[in-house]
Backbone as CSV, one residue per row, in Angstrom:
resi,resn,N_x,N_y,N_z,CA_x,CA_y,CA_z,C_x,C_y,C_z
1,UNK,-81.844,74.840,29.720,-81.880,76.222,30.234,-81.252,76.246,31.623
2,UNK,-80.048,76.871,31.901,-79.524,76.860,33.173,-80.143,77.574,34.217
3,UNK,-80.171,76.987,35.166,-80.625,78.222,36.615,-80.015,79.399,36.580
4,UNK,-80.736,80.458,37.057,-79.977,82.103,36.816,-79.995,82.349,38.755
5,UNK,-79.073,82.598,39.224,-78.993,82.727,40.541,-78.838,84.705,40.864
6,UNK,-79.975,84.909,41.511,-80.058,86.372,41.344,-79.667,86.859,42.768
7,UNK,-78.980,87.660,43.724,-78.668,88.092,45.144,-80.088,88.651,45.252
8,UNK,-80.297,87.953,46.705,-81.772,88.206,47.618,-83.131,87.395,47.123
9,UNK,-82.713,86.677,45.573,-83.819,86.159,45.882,-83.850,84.880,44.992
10,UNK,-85.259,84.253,45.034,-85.115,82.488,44.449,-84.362,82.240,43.623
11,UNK,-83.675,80.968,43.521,-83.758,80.891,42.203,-84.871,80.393,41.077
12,UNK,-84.549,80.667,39.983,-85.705,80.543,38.593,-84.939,79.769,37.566
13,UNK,-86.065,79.651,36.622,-85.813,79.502,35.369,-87.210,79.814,34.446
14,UNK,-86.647,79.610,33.129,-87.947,79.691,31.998,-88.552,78.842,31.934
15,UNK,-89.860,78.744,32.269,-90.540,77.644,32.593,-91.176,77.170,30.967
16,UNK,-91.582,77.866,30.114,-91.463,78.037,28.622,-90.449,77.121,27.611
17,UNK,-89.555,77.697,28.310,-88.051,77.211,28.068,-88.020,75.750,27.876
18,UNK,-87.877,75.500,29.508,-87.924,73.976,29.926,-88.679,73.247,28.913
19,UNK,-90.175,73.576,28.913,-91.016,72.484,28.817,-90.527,72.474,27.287
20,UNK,-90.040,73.471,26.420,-89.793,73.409,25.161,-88.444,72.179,24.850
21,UNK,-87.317,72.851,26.039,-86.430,71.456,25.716,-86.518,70.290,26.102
22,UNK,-87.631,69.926,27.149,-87.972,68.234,27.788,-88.876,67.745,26.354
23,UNK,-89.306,68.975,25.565,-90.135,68.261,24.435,-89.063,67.862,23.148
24,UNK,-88.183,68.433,23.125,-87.279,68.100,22.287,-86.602,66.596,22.671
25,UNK,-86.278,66.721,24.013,-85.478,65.514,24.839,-86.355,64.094,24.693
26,UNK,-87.999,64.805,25.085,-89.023,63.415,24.824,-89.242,62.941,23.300
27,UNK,-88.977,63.703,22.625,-89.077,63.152,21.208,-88.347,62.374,20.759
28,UNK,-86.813,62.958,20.589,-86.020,62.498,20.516,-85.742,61.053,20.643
29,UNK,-85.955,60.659,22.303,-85.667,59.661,22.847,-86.757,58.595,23.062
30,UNK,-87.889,59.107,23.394,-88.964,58.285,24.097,-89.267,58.597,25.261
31,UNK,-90.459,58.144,26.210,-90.340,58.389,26.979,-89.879,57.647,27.975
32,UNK,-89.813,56.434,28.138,-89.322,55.673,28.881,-87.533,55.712,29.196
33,UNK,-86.792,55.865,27.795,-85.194,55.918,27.713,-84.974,57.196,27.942
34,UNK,-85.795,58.170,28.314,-85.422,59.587,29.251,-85.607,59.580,30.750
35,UNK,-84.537,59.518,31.084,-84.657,59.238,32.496,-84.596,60.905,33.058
36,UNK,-84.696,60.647,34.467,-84.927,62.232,35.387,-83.253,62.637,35.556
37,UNK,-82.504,62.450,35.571,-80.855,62.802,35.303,-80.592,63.365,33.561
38,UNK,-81.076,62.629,32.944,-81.423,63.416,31.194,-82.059,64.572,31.259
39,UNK,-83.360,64.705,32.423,-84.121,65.927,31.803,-83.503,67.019,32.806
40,UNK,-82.940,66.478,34.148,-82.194,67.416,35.041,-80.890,68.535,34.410
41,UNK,-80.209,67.722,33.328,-79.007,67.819,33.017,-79.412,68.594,31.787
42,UNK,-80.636,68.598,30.584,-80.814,69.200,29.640,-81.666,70.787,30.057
43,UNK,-82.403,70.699,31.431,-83.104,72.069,32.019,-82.189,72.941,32.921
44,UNK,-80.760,72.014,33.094,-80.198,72.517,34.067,-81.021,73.068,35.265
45,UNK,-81.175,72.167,35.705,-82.237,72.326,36.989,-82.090,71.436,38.126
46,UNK,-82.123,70.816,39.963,-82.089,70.076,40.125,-83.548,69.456,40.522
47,UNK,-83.442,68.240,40.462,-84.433,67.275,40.712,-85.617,67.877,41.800
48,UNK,-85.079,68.151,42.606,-86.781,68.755,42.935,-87.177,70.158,42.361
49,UNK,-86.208,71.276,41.625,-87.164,72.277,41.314,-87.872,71.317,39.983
50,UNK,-87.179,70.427,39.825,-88.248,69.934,38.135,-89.813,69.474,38.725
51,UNK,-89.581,68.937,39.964,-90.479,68.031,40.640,-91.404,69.774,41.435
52,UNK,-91.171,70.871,41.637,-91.568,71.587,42.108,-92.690,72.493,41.072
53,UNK,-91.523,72.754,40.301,-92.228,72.989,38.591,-93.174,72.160,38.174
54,UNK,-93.056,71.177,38.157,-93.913,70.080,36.991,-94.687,68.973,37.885
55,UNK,-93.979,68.902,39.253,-94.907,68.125,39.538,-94.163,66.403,39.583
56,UNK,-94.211,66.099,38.891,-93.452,64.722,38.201,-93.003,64.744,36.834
57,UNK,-92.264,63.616,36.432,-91.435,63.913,35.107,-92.705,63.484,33.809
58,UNK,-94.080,62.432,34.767,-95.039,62.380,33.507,-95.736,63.592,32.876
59,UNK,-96.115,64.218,34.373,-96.287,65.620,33.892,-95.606,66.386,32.941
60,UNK,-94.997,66.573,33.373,-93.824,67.334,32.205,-94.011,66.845,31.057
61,UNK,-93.734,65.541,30.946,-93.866,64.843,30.039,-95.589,65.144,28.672
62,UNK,-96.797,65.580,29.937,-97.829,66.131,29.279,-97.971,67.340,29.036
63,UNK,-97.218,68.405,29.600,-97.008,69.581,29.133,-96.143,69.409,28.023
64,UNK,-95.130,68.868,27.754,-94.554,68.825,26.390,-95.016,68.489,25.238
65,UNK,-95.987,67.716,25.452,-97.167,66.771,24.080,-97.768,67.745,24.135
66,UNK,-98.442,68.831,25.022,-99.095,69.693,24.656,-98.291,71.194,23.653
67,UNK,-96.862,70.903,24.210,-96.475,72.227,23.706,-96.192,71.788,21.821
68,UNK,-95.756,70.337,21.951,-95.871,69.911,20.361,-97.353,69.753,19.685
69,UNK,-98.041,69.590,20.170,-99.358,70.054,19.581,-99.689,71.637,19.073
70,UNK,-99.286,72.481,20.152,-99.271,73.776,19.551,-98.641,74.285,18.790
71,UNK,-97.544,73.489,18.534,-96.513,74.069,17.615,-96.891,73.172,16.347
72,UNK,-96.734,71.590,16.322,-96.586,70.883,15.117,-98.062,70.256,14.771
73,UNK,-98.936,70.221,15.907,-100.369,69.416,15.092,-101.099,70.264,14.179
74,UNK,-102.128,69.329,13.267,-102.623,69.347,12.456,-103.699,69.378,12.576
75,UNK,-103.968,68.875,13.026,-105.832,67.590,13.737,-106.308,68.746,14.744
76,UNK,-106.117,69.741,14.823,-107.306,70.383,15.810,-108.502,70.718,15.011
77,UNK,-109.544,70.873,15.779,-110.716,70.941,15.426,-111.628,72.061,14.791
78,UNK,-110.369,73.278,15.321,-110.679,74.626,14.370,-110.062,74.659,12.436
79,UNK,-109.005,73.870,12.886,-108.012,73.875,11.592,-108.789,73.182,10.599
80,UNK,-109.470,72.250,10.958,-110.090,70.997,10.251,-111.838,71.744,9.402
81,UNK,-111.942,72.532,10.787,-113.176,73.152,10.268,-112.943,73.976,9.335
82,UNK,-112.127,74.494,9.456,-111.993,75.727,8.411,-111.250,75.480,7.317
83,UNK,-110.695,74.208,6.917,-110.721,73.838,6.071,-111.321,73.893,4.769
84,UNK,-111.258,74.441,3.208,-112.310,74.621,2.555,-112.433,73.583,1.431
85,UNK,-111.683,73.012,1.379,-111.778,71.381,0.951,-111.382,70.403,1.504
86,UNK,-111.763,69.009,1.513,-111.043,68.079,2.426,-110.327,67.542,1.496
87,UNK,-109.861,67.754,0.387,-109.038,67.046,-0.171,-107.349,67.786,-0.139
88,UNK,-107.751,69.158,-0.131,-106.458,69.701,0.367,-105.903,69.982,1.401
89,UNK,-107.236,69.836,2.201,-106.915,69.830,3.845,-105.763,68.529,3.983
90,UNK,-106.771,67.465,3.656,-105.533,65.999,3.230,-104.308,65.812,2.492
91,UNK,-104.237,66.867,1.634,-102.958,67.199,1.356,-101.708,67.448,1.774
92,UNK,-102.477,68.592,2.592,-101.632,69.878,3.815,-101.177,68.780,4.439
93,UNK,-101.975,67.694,5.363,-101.447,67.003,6.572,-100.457,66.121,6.188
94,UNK,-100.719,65.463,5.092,-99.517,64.291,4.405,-98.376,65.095,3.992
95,UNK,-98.319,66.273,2.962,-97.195,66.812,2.489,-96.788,67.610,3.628
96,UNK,-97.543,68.675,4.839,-96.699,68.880,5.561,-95.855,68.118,6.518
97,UNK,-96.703,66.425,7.163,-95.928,65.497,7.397,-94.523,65.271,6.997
98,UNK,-94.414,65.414,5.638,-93.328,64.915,5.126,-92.359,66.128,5.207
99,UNK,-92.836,67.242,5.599,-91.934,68.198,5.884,-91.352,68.239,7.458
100,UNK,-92.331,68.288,8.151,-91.776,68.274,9.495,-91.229,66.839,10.053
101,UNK,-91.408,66.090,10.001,-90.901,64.509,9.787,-89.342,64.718,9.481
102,UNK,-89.156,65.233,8.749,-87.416,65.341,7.890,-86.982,67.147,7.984
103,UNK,-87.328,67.826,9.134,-86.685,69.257,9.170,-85.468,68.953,9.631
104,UNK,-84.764,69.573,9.204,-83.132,69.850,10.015,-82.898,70.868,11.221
105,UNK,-82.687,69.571,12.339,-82.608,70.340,13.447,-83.299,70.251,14.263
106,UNK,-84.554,69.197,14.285,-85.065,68.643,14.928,-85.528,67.077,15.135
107,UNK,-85.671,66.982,15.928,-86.082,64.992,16.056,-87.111,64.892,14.759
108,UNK,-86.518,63.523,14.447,-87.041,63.079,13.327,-88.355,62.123,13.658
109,UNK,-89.795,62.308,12.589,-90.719,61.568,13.332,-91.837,62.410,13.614
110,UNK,-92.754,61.649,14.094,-93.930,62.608,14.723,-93.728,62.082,16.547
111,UNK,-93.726,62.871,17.431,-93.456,62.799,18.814,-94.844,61.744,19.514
112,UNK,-95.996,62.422,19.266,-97.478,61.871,18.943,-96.853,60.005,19.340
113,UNK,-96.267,60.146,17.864,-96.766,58.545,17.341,-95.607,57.633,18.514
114,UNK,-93.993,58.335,18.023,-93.383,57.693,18.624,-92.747,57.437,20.032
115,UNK,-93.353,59.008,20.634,-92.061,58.833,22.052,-93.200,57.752,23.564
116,UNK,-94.237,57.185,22.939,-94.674,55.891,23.853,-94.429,54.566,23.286
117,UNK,-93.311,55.053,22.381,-93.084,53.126,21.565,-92.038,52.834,22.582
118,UNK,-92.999,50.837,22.931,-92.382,50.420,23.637,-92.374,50.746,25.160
119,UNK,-93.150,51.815,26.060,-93.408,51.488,27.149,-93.193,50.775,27.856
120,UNK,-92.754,50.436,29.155,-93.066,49.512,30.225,-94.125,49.764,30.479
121,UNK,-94.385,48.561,31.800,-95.855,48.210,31.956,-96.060,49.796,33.553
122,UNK,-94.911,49.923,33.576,-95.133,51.633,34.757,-95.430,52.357,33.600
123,UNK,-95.317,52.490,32.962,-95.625,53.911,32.012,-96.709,53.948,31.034
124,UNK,-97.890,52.330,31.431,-98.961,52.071,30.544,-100.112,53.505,30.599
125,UNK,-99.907,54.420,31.427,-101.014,55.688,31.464,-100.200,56.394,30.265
126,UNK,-98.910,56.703,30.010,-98.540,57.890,29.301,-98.597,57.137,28.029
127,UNK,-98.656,55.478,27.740,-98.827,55.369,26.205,-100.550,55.490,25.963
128,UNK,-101.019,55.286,27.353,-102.771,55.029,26.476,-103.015,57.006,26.206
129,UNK,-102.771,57.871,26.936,-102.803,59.130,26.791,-102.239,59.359,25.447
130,UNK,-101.580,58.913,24.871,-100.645,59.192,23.326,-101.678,58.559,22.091
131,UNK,-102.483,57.695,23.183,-102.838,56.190,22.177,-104.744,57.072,22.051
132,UNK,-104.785,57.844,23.355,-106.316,58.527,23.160,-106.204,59.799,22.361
133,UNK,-105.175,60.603,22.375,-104.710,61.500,21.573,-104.566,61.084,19.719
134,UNK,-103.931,60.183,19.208,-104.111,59.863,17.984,-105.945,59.067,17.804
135,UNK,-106.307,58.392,18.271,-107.631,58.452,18.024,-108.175,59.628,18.282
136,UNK,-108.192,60.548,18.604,-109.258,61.452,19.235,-108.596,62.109,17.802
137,UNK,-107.581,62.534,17.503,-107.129,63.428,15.851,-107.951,62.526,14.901
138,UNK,-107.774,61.335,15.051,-108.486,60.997,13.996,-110.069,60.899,13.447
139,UNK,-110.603,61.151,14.479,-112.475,61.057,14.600,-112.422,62.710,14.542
140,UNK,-111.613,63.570,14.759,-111.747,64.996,14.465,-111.673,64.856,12.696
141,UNK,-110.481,64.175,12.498,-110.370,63.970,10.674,-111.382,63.395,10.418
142,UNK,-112.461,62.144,11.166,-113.454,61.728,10.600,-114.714,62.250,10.218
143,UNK,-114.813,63.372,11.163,-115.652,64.341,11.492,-116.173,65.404,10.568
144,UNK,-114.467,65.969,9.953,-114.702,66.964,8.812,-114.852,65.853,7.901
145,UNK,-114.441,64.840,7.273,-114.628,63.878,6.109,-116.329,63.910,6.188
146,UNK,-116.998,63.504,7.246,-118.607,63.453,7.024,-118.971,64.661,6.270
147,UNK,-118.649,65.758,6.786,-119.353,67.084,6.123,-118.813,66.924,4.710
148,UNK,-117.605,66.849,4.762,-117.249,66.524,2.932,-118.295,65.950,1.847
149,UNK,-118.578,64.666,2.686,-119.908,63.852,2.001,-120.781,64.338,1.613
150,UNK,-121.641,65.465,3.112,-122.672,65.813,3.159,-122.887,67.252,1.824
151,UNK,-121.638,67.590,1.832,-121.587,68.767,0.558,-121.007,68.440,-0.241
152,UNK,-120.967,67.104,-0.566,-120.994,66.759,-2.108,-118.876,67.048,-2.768
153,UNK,-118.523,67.204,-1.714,-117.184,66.789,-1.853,-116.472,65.737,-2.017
154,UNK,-116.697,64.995,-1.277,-116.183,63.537,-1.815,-117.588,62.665,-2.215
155,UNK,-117.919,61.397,-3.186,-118.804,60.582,-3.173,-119.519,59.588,-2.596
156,UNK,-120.553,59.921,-3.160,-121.424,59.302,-2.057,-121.272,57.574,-1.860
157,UNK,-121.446,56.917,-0.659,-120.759,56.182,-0.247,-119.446,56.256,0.284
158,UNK,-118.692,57.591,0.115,-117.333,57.138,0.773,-117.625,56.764,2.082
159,UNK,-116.898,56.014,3.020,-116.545,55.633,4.246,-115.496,57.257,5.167
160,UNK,-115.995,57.778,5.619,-115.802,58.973,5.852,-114.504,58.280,7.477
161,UNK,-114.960,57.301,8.182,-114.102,56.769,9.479,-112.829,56.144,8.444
162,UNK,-113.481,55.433,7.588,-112.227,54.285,7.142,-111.323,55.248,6.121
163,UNK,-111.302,56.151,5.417,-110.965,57.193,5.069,-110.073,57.909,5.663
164,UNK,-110.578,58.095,6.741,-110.010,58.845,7.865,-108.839,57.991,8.529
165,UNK,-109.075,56.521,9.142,-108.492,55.554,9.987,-107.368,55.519,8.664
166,UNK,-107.349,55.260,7.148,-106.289,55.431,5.996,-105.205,56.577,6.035
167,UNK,-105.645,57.538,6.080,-104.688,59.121,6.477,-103.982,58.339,7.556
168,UNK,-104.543,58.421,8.974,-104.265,58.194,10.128,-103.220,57.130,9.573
169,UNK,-103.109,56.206,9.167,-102.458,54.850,9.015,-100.973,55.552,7.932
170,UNK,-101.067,56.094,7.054,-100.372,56.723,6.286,-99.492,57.423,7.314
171,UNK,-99.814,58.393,7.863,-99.065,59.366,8.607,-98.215,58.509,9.478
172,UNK,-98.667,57.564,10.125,-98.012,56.675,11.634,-96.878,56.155,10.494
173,UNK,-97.045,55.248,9.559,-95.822,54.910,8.839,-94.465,56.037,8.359
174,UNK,-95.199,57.298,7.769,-94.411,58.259,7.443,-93.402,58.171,8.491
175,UNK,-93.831,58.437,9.740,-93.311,58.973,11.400,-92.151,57.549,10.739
176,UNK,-92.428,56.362,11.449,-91.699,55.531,11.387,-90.642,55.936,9.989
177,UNK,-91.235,56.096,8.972,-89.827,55.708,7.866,-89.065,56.829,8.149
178,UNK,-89.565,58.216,8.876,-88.606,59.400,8.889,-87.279,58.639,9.799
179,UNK,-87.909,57.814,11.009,-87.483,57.752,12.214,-85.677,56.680,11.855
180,UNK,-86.345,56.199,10.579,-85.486,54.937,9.557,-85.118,55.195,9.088
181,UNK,-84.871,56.551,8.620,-84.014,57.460,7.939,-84.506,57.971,6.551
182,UNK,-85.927,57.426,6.239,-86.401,58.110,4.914,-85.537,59.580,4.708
183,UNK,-85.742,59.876,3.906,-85.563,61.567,3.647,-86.865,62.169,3.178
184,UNK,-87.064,63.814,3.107,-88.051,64.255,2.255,-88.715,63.850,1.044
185,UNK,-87.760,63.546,0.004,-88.230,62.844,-1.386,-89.014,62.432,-0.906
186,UNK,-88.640,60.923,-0.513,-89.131,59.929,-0.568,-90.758,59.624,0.632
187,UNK,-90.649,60.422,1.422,-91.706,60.696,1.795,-92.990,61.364,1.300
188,UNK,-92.432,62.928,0.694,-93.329,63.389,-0.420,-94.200,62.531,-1.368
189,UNK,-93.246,61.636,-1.970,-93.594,60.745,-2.888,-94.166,59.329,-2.290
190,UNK,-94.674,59.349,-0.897,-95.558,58.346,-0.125,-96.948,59.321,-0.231
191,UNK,-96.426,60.913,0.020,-97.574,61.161,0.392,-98.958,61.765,-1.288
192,UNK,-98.055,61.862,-2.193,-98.519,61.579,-3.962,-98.969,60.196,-3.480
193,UNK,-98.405,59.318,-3.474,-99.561,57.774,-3.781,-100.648,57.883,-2.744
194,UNK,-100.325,58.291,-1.775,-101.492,58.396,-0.535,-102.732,59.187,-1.287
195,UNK,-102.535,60.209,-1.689,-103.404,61.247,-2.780,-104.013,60.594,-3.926
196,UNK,-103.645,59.951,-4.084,-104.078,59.207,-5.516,-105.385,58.306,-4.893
197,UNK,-104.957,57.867,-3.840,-106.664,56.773,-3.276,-107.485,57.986,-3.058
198,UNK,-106.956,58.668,-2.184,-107.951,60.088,-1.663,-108.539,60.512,-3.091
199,UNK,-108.045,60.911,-4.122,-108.937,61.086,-5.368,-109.622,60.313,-5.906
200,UNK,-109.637,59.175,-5.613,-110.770,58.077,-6.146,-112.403,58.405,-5.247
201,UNK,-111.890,59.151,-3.984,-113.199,59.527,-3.833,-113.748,60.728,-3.633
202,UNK,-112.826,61.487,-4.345,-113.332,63.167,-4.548,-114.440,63.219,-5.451
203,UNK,-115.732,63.767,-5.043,-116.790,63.859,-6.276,-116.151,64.754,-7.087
204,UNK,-116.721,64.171,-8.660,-116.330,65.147,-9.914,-117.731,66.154,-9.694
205,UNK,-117.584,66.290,-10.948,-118.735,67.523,-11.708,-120.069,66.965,-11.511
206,UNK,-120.195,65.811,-11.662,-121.921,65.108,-11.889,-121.979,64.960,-9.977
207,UNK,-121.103,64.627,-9.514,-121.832,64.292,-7.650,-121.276,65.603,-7.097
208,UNK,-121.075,66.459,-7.431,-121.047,67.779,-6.383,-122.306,68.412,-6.465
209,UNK,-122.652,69.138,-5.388,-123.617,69.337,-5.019,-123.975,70.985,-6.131
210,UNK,-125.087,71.218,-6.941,-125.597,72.377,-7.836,-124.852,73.823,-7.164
211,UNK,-123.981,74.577,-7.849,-123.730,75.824,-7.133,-125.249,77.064,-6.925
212,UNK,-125.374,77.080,-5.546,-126.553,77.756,-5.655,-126.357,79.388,-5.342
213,UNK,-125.173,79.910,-6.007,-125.192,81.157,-5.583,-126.700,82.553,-6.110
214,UNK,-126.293,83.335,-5.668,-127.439,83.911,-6.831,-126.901,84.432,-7.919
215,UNK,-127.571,84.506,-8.605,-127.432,84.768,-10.096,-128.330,86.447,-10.749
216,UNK,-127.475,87.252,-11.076,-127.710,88.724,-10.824,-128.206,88.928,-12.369
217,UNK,-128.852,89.494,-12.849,-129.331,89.288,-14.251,-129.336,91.252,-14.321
218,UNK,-128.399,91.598,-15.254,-128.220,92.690,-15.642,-129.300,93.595,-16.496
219,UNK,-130.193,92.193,-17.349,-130.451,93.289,-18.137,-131.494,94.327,-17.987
């Protein structure tokens, strides 16, 4: 987004804007192989309004994970709740994975997983922040999996964490094979076999819990 130079007064920019294309730039690249001349040159901005704006480039860097969360996550804690099965909730996240992973026109991958691969040892805060962020999605996924149990959605005994830590493990590979050039197919068709364990522990008819609606008797 270029600077707009207006007579009599500051200059500006879209601050919206920005953080939308440093999130494109951090995905893309990583965060470490984006240097402050990359994000100067893609906001059209110079180095201290970025530093005036944002603060520092990690910053920025956390406003952008936040703005891809609002746009591309899955794992929030309202979404999860309101979920009305967990088996299609688990669906949604793997098959839409495999959609946004392989869109045209944007970085390939989940941003999440990949733009702290490989860190230096200066940039060990912005991978453990990436690294508390995918655990923290995943104990939200572990979270709704318990209630699943508890209402007779999936069977009893499932492992509701290790269940969960499986998705989680599924998805991080997806990221990677998009990043390797998978295509859609072939991702889709990771996320069918992924489904197939997840149904081994969907309760049938005999472990779901009695429908107790009421029952209206006409005559």
């Amino acid at each position: 987004m270029k600077e707009i130079r207006q007579r009599g007064r500051p200059r500006t920019f879209d601050r919206d804007a920005a953080i939308d294309a440093a999130m494109l730039l951090f995905w893309s690249r990583g965060y470490d192989t984006t240097s402050l001349a990359d994000l100067t040159a893609e906001l059209g901005i110079a180095p201290a309004s970025l530093y005036a704006a944002f603060g520092s480039k990690e910053q920025l860097f956390r406003e952008a994970v936040e703005r891809y969360r609002e746009k591309y996550g899955g794992f929030d804690p309202a979404t999860l709740s309101a979920a009305h099965r967990a088996r299609a909730l688990i669906a949604t996240l793997l098959q839409g994975a495999a959609t946004a992973y392989t869109t045209a026109g944007q970085p390939r991958g989940c941003m999440i997983i990949s733009a702290a691969a490989n860190c230096s040892p200066d940039s060990a805060g912005v991978e453990r922040a990436l690294r508390d962020t995918r655990r923290t999605n995943e104990a939200h996924l572990a979270k709704r999996l318990e209630r699943a149990v508890r209402d007779g959605e999936l069977r009893r005994g499932t492992n509701p964490r290790a269940l969960a830590k499986f998705v989680a493990t599924v998805l991080q590979g997806m990221s990677i094979q998009a990043r390797d050039g998978a295509d859609r197919s072939a991702l889709l068709a990771v996320a069918s076999a992924a489904l197939t364990v997840v149904d081994a522990s969907v309760a049938g008819p005999r472990h779901a819990r009695p429908n107790r609606r009421r029952v209206i008797n006409d005559d």
